[in-house]
TIRO-2110 file (N, C-alpha, C; in Angstrom, 1 decimal):
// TIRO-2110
2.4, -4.0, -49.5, N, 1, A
3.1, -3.3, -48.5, CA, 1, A
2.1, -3.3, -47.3, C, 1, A
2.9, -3.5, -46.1, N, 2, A
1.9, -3.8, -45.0, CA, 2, A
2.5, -2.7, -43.6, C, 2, A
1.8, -1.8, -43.7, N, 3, A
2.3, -1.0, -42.4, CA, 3, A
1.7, -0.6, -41.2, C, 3, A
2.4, -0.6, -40.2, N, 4, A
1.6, -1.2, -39.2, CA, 4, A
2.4, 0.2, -37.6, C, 4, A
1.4, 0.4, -37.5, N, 5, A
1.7, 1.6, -36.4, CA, 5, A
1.3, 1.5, -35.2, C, 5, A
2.6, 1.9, -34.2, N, 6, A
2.0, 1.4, -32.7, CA, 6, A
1.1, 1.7, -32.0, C, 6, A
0.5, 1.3, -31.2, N, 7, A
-1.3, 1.4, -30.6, CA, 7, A
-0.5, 1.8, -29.0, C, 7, A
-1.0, 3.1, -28.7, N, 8, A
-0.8, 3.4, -27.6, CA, 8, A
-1.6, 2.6, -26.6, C, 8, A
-0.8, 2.4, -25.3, N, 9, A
-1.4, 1.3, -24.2, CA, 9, A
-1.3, 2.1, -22.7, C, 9, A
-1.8, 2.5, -22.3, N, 10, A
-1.5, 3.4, -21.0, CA, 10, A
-2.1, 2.2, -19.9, C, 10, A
-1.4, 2.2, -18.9, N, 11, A
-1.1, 1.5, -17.7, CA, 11, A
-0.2, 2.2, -16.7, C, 11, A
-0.3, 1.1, -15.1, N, 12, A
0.4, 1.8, -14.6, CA, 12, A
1.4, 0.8, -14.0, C, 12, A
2.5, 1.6, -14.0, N, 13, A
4.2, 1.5, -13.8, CA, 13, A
4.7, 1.7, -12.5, C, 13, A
4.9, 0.9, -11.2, N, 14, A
4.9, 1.0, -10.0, CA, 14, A
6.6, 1.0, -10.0, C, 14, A
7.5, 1.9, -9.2, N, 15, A
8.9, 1.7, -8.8, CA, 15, A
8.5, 0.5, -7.7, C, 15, A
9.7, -0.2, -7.3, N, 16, A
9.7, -1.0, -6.1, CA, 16, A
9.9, -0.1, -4.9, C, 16, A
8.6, 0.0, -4.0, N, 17, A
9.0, 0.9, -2.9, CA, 17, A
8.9, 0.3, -1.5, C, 17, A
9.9, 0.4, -0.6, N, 18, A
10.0, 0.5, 0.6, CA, 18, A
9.0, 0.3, 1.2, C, 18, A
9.2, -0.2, 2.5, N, 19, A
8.0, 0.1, 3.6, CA, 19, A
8.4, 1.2, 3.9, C, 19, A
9.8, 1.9, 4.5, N, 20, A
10.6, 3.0, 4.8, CA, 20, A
9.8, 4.1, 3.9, C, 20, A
10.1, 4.0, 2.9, N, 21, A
9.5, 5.0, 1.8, CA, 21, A
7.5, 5.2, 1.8, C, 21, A
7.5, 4.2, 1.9, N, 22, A
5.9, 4.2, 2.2, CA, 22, A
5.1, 5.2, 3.3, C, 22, A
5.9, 4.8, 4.3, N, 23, A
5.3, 4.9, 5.9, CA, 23, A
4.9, 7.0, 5.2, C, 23, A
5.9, 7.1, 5.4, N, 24, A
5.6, 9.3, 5.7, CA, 24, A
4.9, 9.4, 4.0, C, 24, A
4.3, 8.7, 3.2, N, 25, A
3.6, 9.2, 2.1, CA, 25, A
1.9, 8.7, 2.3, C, 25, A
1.6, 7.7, 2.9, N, 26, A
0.1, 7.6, 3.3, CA, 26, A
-0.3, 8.2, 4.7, C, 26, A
-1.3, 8.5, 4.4, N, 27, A
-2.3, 9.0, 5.7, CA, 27, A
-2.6, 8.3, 6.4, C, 27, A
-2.9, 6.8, 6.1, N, 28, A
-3.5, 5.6, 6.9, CA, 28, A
-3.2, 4.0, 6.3, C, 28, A
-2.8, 3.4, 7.3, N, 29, A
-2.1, 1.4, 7.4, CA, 29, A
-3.4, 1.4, 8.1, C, 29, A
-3.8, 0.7, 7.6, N, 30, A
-4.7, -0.7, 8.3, CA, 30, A
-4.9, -1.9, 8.0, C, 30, A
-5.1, -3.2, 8.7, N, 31, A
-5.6, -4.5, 8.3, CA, 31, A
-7.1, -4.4, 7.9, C, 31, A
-7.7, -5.0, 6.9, N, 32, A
-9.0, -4.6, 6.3, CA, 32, A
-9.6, -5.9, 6.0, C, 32, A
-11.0, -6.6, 5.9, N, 33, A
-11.7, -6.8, 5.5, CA, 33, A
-12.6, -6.7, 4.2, C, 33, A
-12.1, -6.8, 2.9, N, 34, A
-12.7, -6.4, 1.6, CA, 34, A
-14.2, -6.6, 1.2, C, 34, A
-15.2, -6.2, 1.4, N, 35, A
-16.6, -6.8, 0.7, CA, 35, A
-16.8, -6.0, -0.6, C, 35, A
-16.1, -6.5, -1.8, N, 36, A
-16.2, -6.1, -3.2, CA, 36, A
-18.6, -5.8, -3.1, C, 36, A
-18.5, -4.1, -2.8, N, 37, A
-20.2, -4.4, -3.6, CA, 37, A
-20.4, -4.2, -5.2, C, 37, A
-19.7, -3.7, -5.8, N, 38, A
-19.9, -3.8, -7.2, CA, 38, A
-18.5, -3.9, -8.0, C, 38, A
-18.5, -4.3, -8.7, N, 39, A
-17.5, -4.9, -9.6, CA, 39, A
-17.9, -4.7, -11.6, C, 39, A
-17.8, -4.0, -12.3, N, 40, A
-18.0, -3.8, -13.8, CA, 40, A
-17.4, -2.8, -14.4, C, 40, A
-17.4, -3.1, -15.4, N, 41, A
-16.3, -2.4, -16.5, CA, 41, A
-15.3, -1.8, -16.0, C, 41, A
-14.5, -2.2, -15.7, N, 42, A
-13.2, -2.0, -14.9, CA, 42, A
-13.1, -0.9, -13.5, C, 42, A
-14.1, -0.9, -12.9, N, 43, A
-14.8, -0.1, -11.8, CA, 43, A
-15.0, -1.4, -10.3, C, 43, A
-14.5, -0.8, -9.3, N, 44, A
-14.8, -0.8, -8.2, CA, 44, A
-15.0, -0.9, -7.5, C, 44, A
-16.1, -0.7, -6.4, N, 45, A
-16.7, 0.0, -5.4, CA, 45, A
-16.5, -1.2, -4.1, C, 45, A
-15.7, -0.6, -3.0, N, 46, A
-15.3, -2.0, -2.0, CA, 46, A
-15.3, -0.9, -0.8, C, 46, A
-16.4, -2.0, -0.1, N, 47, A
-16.4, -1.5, 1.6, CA, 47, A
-14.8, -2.4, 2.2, C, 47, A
-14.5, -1.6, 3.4, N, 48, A
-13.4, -2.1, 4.0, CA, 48, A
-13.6, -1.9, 5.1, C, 48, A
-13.6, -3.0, 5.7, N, 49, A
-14.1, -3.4, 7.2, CA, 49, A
-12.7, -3.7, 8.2, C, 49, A
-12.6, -2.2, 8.7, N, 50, A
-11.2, -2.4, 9.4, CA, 50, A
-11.0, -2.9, 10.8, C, 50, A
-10.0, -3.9, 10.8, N, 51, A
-9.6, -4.4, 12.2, CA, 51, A
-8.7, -4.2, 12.8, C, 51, A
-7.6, -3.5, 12.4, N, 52, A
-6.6, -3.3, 13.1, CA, 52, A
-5.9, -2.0, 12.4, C, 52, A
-5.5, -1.2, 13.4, N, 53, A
-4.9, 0.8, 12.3, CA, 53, A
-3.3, 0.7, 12.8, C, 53, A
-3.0, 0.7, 12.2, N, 54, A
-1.3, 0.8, 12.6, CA, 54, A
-0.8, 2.4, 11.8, C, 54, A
-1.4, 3.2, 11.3, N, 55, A
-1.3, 4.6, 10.9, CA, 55, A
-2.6, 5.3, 11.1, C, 55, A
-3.0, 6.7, 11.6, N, 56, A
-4.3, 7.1, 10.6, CA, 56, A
-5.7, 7.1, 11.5, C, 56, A
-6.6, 7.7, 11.7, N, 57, A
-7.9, 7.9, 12.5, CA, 57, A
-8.7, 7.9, 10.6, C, 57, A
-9.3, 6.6, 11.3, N, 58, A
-10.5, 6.7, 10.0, CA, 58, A
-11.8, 6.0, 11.0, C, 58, A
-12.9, 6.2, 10.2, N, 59, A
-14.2, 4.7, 10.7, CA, 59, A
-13.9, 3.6, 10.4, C, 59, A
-14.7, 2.5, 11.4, N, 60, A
-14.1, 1.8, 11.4, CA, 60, A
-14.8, 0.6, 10.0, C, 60, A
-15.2, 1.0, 9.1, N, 61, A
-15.3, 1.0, 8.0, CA, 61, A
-15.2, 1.7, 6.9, C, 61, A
-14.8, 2.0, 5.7, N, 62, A
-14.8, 3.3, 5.0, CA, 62, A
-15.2, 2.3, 3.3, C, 62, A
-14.7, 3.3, 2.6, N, 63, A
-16.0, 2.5, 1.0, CA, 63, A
-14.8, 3.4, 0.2, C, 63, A
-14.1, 2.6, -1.0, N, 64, A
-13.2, 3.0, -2.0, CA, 64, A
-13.4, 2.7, -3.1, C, 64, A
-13.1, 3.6, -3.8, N, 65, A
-13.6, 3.1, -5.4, CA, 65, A
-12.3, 3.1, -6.3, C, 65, A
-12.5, 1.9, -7.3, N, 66, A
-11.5, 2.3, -8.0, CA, 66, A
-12.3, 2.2, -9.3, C, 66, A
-11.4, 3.2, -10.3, N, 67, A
-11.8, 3.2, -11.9, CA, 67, A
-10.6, 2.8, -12.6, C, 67, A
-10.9, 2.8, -14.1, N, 68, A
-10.1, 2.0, -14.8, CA, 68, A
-9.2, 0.9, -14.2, C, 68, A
-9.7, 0.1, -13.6, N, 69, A
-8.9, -1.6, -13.5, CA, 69, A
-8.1, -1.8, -14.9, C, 69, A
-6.9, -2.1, -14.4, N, 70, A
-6.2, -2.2, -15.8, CA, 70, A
-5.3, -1.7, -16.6, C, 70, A
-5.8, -0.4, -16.1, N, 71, A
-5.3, 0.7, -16.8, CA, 71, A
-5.2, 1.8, -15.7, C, 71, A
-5.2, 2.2, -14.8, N, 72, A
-5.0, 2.5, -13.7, CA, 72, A
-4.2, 2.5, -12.5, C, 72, A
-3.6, 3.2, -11.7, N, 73, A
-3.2, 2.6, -10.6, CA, 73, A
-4.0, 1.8, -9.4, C, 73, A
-5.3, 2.1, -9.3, N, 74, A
-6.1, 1.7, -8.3, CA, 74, A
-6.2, 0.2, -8.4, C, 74, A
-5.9, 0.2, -6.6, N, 75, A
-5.9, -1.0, -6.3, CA, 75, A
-7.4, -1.9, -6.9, C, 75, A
-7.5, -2.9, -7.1, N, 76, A
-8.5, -3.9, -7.0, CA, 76, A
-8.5, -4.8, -6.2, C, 76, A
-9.2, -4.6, -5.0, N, 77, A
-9.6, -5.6, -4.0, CA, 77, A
-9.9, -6.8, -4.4, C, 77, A
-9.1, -8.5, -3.5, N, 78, A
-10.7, -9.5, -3.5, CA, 78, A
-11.3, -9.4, -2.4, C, 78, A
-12.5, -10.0, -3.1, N, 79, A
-13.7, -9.8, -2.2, CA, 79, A
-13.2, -10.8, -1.2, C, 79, A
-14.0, -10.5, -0.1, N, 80, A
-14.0, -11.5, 0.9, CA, 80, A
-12.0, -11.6, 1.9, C, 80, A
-11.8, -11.1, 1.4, N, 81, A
-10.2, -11.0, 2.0, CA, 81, A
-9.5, -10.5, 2.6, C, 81, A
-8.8, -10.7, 3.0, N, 82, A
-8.4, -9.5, 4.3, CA, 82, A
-6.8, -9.2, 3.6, C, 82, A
-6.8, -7.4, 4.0, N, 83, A
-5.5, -6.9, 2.7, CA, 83, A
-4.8, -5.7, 4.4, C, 83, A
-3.4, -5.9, 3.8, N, 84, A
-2.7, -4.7, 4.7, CA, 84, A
-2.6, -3.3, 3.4, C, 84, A
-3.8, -2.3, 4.1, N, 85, A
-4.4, -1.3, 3.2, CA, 85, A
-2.9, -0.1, 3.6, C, 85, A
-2.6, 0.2, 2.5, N, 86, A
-2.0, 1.5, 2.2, CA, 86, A
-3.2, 2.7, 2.0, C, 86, A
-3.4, 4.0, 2.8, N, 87, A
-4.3, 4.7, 2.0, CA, 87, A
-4.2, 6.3, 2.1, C, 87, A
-4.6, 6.5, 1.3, N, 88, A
-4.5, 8.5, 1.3, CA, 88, A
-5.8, 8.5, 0.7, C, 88, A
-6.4, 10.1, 1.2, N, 89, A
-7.2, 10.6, 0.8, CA, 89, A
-7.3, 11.6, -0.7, C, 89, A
-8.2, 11.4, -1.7, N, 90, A
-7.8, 12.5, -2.6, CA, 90, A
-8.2, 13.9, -2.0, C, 90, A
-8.1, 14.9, -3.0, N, 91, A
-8.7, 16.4, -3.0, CA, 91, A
-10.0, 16.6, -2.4, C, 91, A
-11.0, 15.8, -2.7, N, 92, A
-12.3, 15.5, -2.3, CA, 92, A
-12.8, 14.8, -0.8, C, 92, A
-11.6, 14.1, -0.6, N, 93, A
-12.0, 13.7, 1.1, CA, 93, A
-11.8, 12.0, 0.7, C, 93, A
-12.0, 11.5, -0.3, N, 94, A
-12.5, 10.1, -0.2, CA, 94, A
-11.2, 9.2, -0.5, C, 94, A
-11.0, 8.4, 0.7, N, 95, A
-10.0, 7.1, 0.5, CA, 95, A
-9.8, 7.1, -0.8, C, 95, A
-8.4, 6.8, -1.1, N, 96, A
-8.1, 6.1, -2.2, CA, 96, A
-7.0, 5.0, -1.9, C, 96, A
-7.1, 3.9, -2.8, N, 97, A
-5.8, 3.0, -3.0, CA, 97, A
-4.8, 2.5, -3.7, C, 97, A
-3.6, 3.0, -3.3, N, 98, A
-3.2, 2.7, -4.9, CA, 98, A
-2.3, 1.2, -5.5, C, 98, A
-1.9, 0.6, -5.9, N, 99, A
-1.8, -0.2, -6.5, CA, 99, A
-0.1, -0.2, -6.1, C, 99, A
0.2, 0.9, -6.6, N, 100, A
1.7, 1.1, -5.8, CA, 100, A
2.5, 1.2, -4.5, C, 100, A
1.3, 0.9, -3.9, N, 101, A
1.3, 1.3, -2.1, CA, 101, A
1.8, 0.4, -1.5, C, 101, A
1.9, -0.5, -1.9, N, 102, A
2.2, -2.0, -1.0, CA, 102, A
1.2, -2.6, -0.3, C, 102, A
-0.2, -2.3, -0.8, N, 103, A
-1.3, -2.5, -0.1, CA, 103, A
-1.4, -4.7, -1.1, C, 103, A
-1.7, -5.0, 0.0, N, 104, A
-1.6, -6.3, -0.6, CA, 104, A
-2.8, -7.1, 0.6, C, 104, A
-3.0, -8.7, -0.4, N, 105, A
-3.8, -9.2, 1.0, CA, 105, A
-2.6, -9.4, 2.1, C, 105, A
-3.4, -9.8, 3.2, N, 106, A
-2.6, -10.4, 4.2, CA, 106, A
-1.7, -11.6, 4.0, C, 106, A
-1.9, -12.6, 3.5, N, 107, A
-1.1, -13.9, 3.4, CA, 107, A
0.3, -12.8, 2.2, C, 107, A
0.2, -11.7, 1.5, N, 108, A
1.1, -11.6, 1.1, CA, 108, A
2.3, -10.4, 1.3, C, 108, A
1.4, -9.9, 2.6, N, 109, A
2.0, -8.7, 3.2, CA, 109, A
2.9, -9.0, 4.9, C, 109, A
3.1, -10.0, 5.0, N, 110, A
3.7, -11.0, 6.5, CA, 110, A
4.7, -10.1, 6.7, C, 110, A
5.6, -9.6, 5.8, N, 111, A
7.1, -9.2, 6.2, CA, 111, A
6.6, -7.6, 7.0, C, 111, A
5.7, -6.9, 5.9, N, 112, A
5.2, -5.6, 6.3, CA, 112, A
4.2, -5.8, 7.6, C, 112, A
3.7, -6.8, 7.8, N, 113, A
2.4, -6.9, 9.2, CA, 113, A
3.7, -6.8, 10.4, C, 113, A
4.5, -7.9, 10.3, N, 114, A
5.7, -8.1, 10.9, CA, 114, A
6.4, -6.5, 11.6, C, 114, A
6.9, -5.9, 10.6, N, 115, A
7.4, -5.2, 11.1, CA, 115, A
6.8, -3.7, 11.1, C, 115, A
5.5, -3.5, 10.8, N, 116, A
4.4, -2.8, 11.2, CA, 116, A
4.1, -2.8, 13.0, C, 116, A
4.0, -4.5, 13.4, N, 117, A
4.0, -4.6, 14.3, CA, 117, A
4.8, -4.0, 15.4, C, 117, A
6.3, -4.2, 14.7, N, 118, A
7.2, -4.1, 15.7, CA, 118, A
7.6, -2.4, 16.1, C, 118, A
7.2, -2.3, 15.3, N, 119, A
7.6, -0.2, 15.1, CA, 119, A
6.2, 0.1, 16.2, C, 119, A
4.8, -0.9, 16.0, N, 120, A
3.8, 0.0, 17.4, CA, 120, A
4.3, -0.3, 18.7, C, 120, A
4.7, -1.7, 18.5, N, 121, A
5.0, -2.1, 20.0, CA, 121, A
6.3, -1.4, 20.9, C, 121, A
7.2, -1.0, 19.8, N, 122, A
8.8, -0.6, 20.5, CA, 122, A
9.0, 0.4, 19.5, C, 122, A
8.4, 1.6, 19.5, N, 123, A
8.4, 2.4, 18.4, CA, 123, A
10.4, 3.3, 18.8, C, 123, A
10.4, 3.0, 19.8, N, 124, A
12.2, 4.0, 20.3, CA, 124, A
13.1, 3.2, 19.8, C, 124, A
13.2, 1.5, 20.1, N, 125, A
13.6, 0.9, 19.5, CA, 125, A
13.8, 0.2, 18.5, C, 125, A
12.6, -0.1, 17.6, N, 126, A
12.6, -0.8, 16.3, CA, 126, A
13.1, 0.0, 15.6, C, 126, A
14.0, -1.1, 14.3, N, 127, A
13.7, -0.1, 12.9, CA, 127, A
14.2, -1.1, 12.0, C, 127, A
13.9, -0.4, 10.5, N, 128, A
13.7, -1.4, 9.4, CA, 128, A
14.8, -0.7, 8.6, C, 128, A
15.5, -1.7, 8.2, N, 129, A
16.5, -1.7, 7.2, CA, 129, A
16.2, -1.2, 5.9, C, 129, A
16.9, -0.4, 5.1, N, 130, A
16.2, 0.6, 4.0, CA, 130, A
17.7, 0.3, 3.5, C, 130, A
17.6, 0.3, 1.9, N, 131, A
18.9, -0.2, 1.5, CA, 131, A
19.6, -1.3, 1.5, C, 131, A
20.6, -1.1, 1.2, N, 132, A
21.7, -2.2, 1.5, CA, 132, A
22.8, -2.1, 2.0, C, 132, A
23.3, -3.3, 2.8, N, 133, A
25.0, -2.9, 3.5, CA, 133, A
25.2, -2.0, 2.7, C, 133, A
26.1, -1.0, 3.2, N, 134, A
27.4, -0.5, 2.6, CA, 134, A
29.5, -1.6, 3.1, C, 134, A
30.6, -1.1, 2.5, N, 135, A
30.9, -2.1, 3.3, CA, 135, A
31.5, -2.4, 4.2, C, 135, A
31.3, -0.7, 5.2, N, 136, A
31.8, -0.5, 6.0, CA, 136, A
30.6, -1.1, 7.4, C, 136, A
29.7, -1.5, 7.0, N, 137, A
28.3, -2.3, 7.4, CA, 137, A
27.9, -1.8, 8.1, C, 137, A
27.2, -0.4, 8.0, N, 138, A
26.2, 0.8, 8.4, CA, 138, A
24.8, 0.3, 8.3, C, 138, A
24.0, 0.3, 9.1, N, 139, A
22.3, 0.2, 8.7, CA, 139, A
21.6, 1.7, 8.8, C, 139, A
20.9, 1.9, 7.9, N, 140, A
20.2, 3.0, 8.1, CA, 140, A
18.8, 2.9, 8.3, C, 140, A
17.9, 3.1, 9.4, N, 141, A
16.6, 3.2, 9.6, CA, 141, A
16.0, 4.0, 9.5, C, 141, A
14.5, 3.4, 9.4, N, 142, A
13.5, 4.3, 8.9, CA, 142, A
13.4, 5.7, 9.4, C, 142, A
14.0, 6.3, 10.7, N, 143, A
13.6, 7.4, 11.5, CA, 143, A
15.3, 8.3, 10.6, C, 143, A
16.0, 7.8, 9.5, N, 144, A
17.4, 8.4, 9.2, CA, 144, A
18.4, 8.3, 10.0, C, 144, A
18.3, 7.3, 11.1, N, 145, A
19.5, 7.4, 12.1, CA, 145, A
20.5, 6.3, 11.1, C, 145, A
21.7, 6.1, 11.6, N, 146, A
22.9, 5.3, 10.5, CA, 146, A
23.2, 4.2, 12.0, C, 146, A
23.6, 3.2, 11.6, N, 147, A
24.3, 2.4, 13.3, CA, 147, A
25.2, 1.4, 12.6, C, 147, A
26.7, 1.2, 13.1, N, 148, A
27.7, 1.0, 12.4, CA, 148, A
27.7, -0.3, 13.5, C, 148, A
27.3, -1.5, 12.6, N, 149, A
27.4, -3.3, 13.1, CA, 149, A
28.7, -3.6, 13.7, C, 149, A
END
């Protein structure tokens, strides 16, 4: 007889979220600069050398750590790469990133740089589609206005 019992696995489980949804839950968007300084046992520690803030008053560098890689929500930077940073502060003051943020490098955040861009430059008139048609073909933007196509 062979019995065999399941091994708990804890990870983390991201919903698909919006830019819409994103925007009013972080403190700070920026384009960043990654220099991974230490990297071990599923740990961490990445300066972020920021170039461009489209949310948020930080320095123009700041230092994030992540624990449990893997098993965690926290982002893991690469080194050397430039990422569109999602970020909030915890209880303690210090940047954090989370994995669920939409924080990604650059070559894979284009759509979000895109219309990041367009909400600084024409913030009265931009907006970003949240949802889908309905089929009376309503768009709803990010600020909750409705505009009937």
């Amino acid at each position: 007889m062979v019995c065999a019992l399941p091994r708990t696995v804890e990870g983390c489980t991201c919903a698909q979220l919006t830019l819409c949804s994103v925007l009013p839950s972080v403190e700070a968007i920026f384009v960043a600069r990654a220099e991974v300084l230490e990297s071990k046992g599923g740990n961490q520690r990445t300066r972020l050398h920021i170039t461009e803030v489209f949310k948020g008053t930080m320095a123009r560098t700041i230092e994030v750590r992540a624990t449990g890689l893997g098993g965690s929500c926290d982002y893991q930077f690469t080194h050397d790469a430039v990422h569109l940073v999602y970020a909030s502060r915890d209880r303690a003051g210090r940047w954090k990133v989370s994995s669920c943020s939409r924080t990604a490098t650059a070559d894979h955040a284009r759509d979000d740089l895109a219309a990041l861009a367009a909400l600084r430059e024409k913030p009265a008139r931009a907006g970003l589609l949240a949802g889908t048609l309905d089929p009376a073909r309503v768009r709803t933007y990010c600020d909750g206005t409705r505009r009937r196509e």
